[in-house]
N, C-alpha and C positions, 0 to 999 in steps of 0.2 A: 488516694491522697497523693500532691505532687512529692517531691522530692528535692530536697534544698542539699545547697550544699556548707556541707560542715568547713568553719573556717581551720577545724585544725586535718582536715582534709588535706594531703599534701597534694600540689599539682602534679601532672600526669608529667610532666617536665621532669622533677623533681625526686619523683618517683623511679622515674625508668634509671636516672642515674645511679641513686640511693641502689637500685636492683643491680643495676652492672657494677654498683662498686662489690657488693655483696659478694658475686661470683666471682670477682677476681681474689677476695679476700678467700672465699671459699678456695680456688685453685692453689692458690699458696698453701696453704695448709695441707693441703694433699699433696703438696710434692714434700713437703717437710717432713711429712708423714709414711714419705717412702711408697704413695697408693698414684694409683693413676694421676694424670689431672683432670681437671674437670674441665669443660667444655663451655665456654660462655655462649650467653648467645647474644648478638647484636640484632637491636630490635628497627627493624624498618617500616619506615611509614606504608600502612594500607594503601597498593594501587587503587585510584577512583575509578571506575568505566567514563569513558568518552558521553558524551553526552546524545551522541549520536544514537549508542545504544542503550540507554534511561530507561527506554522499553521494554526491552526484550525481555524476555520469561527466563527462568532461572531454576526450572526445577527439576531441568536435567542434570545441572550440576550437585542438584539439593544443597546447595547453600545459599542463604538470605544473600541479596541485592548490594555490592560494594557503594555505592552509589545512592543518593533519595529515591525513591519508587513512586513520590507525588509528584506532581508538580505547583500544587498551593502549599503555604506556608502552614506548618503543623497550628493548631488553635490554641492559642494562650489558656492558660493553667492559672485558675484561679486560688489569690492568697489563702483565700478559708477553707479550713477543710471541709468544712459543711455546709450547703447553701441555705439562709435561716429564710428565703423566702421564694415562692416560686417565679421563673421566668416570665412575664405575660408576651404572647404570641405577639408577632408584630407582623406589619401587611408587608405585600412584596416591594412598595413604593418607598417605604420608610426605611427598610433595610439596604433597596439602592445608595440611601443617603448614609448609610452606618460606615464609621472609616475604622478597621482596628487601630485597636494604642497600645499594644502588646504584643511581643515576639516568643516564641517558645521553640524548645529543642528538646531532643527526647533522649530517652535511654539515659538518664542520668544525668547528664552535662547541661554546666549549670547554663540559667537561663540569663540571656544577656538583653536588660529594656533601656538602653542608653536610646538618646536621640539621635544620636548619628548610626545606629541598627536603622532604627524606625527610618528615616530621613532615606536610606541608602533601599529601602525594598522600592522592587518595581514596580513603576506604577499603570503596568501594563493589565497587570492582572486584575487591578478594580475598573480599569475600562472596560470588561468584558462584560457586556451584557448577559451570555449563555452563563459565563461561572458564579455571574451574581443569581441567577435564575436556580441553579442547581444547588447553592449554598443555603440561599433561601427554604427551597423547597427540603434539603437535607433537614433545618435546623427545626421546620415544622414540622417533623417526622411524615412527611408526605411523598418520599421520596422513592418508593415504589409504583407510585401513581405517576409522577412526573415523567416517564415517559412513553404512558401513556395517552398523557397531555401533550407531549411533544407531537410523535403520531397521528394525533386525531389535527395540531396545529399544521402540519406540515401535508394533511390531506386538503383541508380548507384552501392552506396558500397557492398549491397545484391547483386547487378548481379556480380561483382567480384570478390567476397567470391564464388558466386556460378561457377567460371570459373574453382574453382578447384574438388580435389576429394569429394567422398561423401561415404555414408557406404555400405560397400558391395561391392562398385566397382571394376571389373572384377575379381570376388570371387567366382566363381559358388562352390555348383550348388545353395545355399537358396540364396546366393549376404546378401540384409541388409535391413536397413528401406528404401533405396529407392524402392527398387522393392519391398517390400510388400504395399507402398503405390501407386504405378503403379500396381499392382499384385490388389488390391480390385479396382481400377477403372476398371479393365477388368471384372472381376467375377460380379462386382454390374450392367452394362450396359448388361450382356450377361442371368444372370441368374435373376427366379422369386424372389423376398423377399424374401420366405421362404427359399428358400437355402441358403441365402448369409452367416449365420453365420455356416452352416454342408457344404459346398459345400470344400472338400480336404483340411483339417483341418491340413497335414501332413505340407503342402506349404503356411506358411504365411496366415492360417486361419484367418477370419476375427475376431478382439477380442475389438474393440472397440463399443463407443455405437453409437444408429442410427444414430446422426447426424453427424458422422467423416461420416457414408457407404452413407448417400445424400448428401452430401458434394462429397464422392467418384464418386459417377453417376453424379453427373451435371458436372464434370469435366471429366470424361471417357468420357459423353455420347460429350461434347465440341471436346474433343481433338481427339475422333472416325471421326469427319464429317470435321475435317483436313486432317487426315491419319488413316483410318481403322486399318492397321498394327502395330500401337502403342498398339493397346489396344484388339488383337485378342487374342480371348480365345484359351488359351494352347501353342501357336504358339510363343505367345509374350512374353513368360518368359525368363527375365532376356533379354530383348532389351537393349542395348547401343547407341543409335543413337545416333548422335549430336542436331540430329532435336527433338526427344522426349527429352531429357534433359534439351533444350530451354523449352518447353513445360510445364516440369514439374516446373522445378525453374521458370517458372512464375506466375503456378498457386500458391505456393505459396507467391508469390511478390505480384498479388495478393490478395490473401486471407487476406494478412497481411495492406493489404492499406484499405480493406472494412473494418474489423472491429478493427484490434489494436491500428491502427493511430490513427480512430475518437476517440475511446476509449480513448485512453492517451492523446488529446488534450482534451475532455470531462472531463478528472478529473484533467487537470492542470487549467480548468478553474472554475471548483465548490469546489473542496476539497483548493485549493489557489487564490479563489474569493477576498480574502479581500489583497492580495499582488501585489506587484506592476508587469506589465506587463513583463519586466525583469526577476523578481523568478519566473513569470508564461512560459515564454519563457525558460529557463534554465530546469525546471523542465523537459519540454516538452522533449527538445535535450536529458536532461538527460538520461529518461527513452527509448526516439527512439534509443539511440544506447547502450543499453543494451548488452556488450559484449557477454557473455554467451545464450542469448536468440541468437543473431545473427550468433553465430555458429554454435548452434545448428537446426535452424531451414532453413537458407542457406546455412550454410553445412552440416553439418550432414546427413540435410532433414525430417525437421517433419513439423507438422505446432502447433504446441505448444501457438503459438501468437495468433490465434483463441480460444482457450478455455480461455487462460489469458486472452486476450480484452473482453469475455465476462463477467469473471468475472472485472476488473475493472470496465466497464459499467455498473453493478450492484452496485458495491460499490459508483459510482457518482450517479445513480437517487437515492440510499439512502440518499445519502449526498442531494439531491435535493425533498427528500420526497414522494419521488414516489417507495412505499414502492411495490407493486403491478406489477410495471414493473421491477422492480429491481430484486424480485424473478424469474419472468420467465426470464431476460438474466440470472440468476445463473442457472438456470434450465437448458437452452441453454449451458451451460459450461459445465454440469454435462454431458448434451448429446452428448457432443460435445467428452470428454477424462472423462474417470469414476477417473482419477487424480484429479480431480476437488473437490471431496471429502473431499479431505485433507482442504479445506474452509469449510466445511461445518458445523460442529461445532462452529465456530465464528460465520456465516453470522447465523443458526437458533438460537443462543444465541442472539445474537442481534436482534433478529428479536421480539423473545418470548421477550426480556428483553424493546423492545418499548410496547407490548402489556402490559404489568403488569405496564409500567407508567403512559402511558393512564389513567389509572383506568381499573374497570370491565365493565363499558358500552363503552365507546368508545377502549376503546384497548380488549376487548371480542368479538364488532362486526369486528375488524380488524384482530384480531386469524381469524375468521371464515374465511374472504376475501383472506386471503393469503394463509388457507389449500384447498380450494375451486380454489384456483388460480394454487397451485402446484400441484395439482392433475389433474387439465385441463392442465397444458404444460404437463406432463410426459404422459400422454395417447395420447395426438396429435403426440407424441414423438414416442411410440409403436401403432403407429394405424394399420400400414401396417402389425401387426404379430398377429391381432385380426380379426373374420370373420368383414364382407365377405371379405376382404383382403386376408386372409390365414384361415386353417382350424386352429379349436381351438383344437384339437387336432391331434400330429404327434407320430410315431413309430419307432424305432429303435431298431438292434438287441443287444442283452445282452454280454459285454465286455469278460465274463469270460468262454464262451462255444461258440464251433463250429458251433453250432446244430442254423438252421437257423430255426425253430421253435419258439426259445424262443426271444419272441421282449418287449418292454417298452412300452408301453403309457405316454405321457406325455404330457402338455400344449405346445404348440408352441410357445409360447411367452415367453419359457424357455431359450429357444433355445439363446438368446442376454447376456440372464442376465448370465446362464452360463460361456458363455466366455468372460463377462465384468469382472468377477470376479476370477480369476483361484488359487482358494484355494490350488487345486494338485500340484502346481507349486514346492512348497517348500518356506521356508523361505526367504533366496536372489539366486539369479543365478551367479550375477557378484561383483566385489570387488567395494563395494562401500562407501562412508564416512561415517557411519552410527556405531550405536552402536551395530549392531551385528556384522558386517566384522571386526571393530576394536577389539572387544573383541574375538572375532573368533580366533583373534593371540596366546592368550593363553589359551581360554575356547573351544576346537571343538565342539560347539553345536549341528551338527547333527550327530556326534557320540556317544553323552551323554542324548539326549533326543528325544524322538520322534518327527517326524512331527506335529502332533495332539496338542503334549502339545506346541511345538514352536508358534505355531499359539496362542494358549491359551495366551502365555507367552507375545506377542505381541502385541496382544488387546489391555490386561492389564496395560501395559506398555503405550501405546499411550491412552487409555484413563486417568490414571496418567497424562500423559504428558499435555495435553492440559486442563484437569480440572482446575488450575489454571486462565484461558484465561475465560472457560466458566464460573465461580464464578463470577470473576469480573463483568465482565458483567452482569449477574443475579444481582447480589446483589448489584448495581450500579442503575440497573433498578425498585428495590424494595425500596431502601430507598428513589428514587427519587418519587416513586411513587405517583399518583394522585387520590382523591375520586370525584370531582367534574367536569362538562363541563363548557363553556361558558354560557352567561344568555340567546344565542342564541340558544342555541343548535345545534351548527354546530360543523362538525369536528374536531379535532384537530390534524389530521395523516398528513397534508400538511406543520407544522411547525416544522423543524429541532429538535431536541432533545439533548441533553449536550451528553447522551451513546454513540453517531457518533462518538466523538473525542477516545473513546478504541480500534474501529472495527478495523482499520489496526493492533494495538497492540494483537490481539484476532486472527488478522487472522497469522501472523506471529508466535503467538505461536500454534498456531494451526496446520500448515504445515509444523512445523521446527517439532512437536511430531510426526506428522506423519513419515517425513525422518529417525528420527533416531532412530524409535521405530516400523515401520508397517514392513509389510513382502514387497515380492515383489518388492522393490525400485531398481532403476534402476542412473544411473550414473545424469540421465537428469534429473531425479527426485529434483535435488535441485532447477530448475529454478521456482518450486511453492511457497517455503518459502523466492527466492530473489523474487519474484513480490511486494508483501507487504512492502518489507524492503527497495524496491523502491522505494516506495510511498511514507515512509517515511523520508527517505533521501533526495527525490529530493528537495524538499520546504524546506530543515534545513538550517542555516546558516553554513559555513565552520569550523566554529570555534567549533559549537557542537559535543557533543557523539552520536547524532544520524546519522550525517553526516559521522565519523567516522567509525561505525561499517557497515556501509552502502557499507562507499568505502573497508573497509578490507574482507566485505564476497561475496561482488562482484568481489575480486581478489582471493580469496579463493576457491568462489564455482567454477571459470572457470580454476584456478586449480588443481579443484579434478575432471574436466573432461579432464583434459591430458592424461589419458592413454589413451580413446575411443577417442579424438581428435587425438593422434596423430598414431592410429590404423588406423583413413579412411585419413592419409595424409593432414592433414588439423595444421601440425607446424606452418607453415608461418602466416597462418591467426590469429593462436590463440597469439603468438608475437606480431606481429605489430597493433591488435584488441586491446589487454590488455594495451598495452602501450601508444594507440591513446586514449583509452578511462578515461587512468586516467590522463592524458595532457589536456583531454578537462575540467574534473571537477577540476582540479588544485590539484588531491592528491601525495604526496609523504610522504611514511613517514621516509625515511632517512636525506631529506635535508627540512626545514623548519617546523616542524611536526605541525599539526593540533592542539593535545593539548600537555599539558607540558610531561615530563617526568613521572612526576607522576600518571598520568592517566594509569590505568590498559589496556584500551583497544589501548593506544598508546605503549605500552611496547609490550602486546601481537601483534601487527602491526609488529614492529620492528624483532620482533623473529620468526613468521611465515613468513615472506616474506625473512628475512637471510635463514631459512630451506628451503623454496621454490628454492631458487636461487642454494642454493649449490647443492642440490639433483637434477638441470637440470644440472649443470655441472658435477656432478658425472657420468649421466645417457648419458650425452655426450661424456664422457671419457673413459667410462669403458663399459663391457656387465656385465649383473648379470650373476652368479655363473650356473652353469648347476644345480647345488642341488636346487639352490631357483632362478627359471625362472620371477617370479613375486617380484622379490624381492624388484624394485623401484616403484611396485604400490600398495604397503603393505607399504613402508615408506608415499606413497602420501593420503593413507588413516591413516595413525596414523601423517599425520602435520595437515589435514583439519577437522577430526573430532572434536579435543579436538575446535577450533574455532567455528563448529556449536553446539557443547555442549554448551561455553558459550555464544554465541547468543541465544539459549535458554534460559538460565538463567536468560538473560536479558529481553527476552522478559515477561518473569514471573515477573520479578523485576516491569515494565514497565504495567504493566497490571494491579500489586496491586497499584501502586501511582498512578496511572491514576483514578482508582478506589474509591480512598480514598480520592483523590483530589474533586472529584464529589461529593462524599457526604459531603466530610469537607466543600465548598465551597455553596451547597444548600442547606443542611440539610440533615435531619434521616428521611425524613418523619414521618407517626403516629408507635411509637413504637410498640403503643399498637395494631394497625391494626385496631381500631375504626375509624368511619368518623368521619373528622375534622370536627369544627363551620365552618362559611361561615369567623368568625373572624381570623381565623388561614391561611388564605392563600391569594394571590393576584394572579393577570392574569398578566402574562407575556406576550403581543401582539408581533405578528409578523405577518404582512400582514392584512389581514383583521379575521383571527381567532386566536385564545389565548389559553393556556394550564396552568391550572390552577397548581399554584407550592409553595411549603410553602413560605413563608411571613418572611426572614431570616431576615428583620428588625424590625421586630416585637416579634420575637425570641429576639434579642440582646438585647432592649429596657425589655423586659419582663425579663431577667436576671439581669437587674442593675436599678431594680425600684425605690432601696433604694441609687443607689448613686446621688451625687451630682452632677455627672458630665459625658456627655455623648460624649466616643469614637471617632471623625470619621476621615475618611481618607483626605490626604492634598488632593490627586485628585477629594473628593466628593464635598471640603470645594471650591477647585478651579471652581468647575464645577457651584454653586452655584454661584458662582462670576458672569460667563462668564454668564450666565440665567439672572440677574438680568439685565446686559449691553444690553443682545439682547431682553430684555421686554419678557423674558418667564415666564410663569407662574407657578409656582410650589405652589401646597394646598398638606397642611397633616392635615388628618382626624385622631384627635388625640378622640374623643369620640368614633367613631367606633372603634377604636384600629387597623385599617388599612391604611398606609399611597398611596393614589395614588398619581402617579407624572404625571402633561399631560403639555408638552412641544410645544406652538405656537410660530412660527417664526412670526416676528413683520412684 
């Protein structure tokens, strides 16, 4: 039954005064009394959390969420206490058209249905097709099925994306990624190991690491014992079957159901555990129909979804404390596409920056566990290029002379890393959104400087770029840091840590230095710095900036793969993809925008999507000039660069507040780097082990020794209410100088 409120109810206004006059009345009388005074306490408004972190899990601190934990509006509360008739079911069409006419709030507080409530809610949120779908489906109790529906939808739309063209297709004589990704299932099923990375290097050489070329043979050696002719060496270059084309778009349908799906339902349920089933379902859709992953990898033809899934799988048993399996799926990533990289400075930052909170004993013996751990996947990784698998050393003859005399010796197990890595390449190959292509417009870099120093120049610059990311982190991990275990002496690596809540911020600035600062990037290359920026966005509320630059670089980054989209024929999809997919999150930022005007990244919105639009009509209407042939894929990298510039920026911004939140919020740990007394800190339990963490009320207390009167918040002063009603127990050990709180339900 709701809860109304009583008009002789006094307001919380009203009240709090009525309370502080009470204890001042109270302290008088105790000095009159000749007894101590009493002690008032001045009650301060509940800190909200940023909206930034709306997300984040909360149950290392074990206390409820300062902040809404939804992101839909709670469901109006009906006047009757009993409903005298039943609901009739309604279809999903008729309920697109249902508008609420009531507002509700929980926990008490009364409910406000004025016009100007109704009038001011956004009305971002009924444009969403995906949250009308999942509301729908919630209210017919079908909502364990829906996504399963989703799944089975989003296998369908892959096989129809995959009806059309792909790259390379009928291009002889190299064709494109398809056939070099049919082209190593043949060479991996026909040849030993050691040839697979030297075996006609001229034809779509193999250049990925191990685990794309066994991933390549279990799918050769599958699709051989259908149809030999698919996957006959030499014979079958550059096949167009109908029947191998099924073949191929299935394996990666696929590849993509083993591991991205579990993956991205695995972190809509750990990283948005404490959110309602709805933002966990939404999340889900959001991230399964990732426009740009979806074109790229069903049309296009890559499997890109496999190294991402591994990396998110990683980032959730982080989030789940499984700090040991987390590194080997990263490790699986890394083996998977040497793109994977581009994570790799957040995820070891993070990693190192749990070991120095620990402390040195316990976050020392977990350094050990996890270089011990990554050094056992990478070598199970290269096993097959180490004896007695292959000889430890192979010969080749010398590039710069005829003379078949002069050969190399060199480790065999050269042979992968080599071509994971192709330095000789050059800076970039293709026009891509990046700070070298766009400054390329007017600085020719490789007519002004060597290759050698370009590579130099690049490092440096990506390493720049992501320092920021990895600072925070670090030093997020050192002020938090720990000297002490439990009195048990048990672990502490299985309780979540406050630094989780940076990593997706760490990894996005991470991947975004990479894009527009490494060599070698390639058009697809953005789909690693949207993974993270997905994460983050799918669980925001509409109304955020995080939601916002989420939805503007998800239409941006499949933007700046229009020229190669619509190279392998794939216009239609990339249209009707972009369009289905910002209908389903409800963005638009012409008609109802997200945030006000004012908002920098809703202006910038506004102005890159008018440049987008006119430059597909320009590029419809006219040819470019016979002098500048690339003319409108030089404008499409000078509208989407300056965008992942400042999504960079942001993510730096977003990195240090995040950072500074963390410490402002638990302290500086020991300045001094001496170990603390055992007075200075308290265990923060979670589960049955604890991680000892400074003592921030003992801190506050310890700076206002000399006042009269001590600080606290209305939601502590609240909480303390609601303990004394449900017979909890609350002692504070004011002689030790440490206060514990231990809460039994009555």
């Amino acid at each position: 039954m709701a809860d109304f409120a009583d008009a002789s109810t006094p307001s919380p206004s009203s009240f709090h005064k009525r309370k502080i006059h009470i204890h001042t009345s109270q302290a008088n009388q105790d000095i009159n009394n000749g007894e101590a005074p009493f002690t008032p306490e001045i009650l301060a408004p509940t800190p909200q959390r940023h909206l930034l972190e709306s997300h984040v899990r909360q149950s290392w601190l074990r206390t409820p969420p300062l902040s809404p934990v939804s992101s839909r509006a709670i469901s109006p509360t009906s006047t009757r206490a009993i409903s005298r008739s039943p609901q009739q079911p309604k279809s999903f069409s008729s309920f697109l058209d249902h508008e609420p006419t009531e507002h509700g709030t929980a926990h008490g507080i009364p409910r406000m249905h004025s016009t100007e409530s109704l009038n001011s809610r956004p009305k971002t949120v009924e444009n969403s097709t995906a949250r009308r779908f999942v509301r729908w489906t919630h209210r017919q109790g079908q909502r364990n099925w829906s996504l399963l529906f989703v799944c089975l939808a989003s296998h369908l739309l892959k096989y129809c994306i995959g009806l059309g063209s792909y790259s390379g297709h009928g291009t002889p004589p190299m064709y494109g990624d398809y056939e070099a990704q049919r082209h190593w299932m043949e060479l991996t099923i026909h040849l030993p190991t050691r040839q697979w990375y030297t075996y006609d290097l001229q034809y779509w050489g193999l250049d990925y690491p191990p685990l794309t070329a066994y991933h390549s043979w279990l799918c050769g050696l599958i699709g051989s014992l259908i149809n030999p002719e698919w996957f006959a060496l030499k014979s079958s270059r550059g096949i167009e079957t109908e029947s191998s084309k099924v073949f191929m778009r299935s394996t990666v349908v696929i590849s993509d159901a083993l591991v991205y799906i579990p993956a991205v339902f695995m972190f809509s349920r750990t990283w948005l555990g404490t959110r309602s089933k709805r933002t966990q379902n939404l999340a889900f859709i959001a991230m399964l129909f990732n426009p740009a992953l979806l074109l790229i990898d069903f049309g296009h033809f890559q499997y890109n979804s496999v190294m991402l899934g591994f990396t998110i799988l990683s980032v959730s048993l982080f989030a789940m404390s499984q700090d040991l399996l987390g590194a080997i799926a990263f490790v699986l990533s890394l083996g998977f596409k040497q793109m994977a990289l581009y994570y790799a400075p957040a995820i070891g930052s993070y990693l190192l920056a749990k070991c120095l909170l620990l402390g040195p004993t316990i976050g020392g013996r977990l350094f050990i566990r996890l270089a011990i751990t990554t050094i056992l996947a990478f070598t199970v990784l290269f096993l097959p290029f180490f004896p007695p698998f292959a000889p430890l050393f192979s010969t080749t003859q010398c590039d710069h002379t005829d003379s078949s005399d002069c050969t190399i010796t060199y480790l065999t197990v050269l042979d992968p890393i080599s071509r994971i890595f192709p330095f000789a390449r050059g800076l970039f190959e293709d026009k891509v959104a990046n700070f070298w292509c766009a400054s390329n417009v007017l600085i020719k870099w490789r007519v002004w400087a060597a290759p050698n120093l370009l590579i130099k120049a690049s490092g440096g610059l990506t390493l720049l770029g992501f320092l920021p990311g990895v600072l925070s982190m670090m030093s997020a991990g050192w002020r938090l840091r720990t000297w002490q275990s439990n009195s048990s002496g048990e672990s502490t690596t299985s309780t979540p840590i406050p630094i989780l809540s940076l990593l997706p911020y760490a990894l996005l600035n991470s991947s975004l230095s990479f894009f527009l600062f490494s060599f070698q990037v390639h058009e697809k290359t953005i789909l690693l710095p949207l993974m993270p920026l997905m994460l983050l966005s799918s669980g925001a509320v509409p109304e955020s900036t995080t939601f916002a630059w989420g939805a503007l670089v998800t239409n941006v980054a499949v933007f700046s793969m229009w020229p190669l989209l619509k190279r392998d024929g794939l216009g239609l999809q990339y249209f009707i993809l972009l369009g289905a997919w910002n209908r389903a999150i409800g963005y638009n930022p012409f008609k109802e925008p997200v945030l006000s005007l004012k908002s920098f990244v809703q202006l910038l919105s506004i102005s890159v999507h008018i440049a987008a639009a006119v430059l597909h009509i320009l590029e419809l209407l006219f040819d470019p000039p016979s002098r500048y042939p690339d003319l409108f894929t030089v404008l499409n990298v000078l509208i989407s660069t300056p965008v992942f510039f400042c999504t960079w920026l942001w993510s730096i911004k977003c990195c240090i507040e995040v950072s500074w939140a963390l410490g402002g919020l638990t302290g500086s740990g020991t300045s001094s780097g001496a170990r603390p007394s055992s007075r200075a800190a308290s265990v923060v339990s979670a589960g049955d082990e604890g991680v000892v963490l400074p003592n921030l009320r003992e801190k506050l207390d310890g700076n206002h020794k000399g006042d009269r009167a001590r600080t606290v918040s209305l939601g502590f002063s609240h909480s303390k209410q609601r303990t004394r009603r449900t017979s909890s127990s609350v002692s504070f050990s004011r002689a030790s100088g440490v206060r514990a709180m231990s809460t039994e339900p009555s």
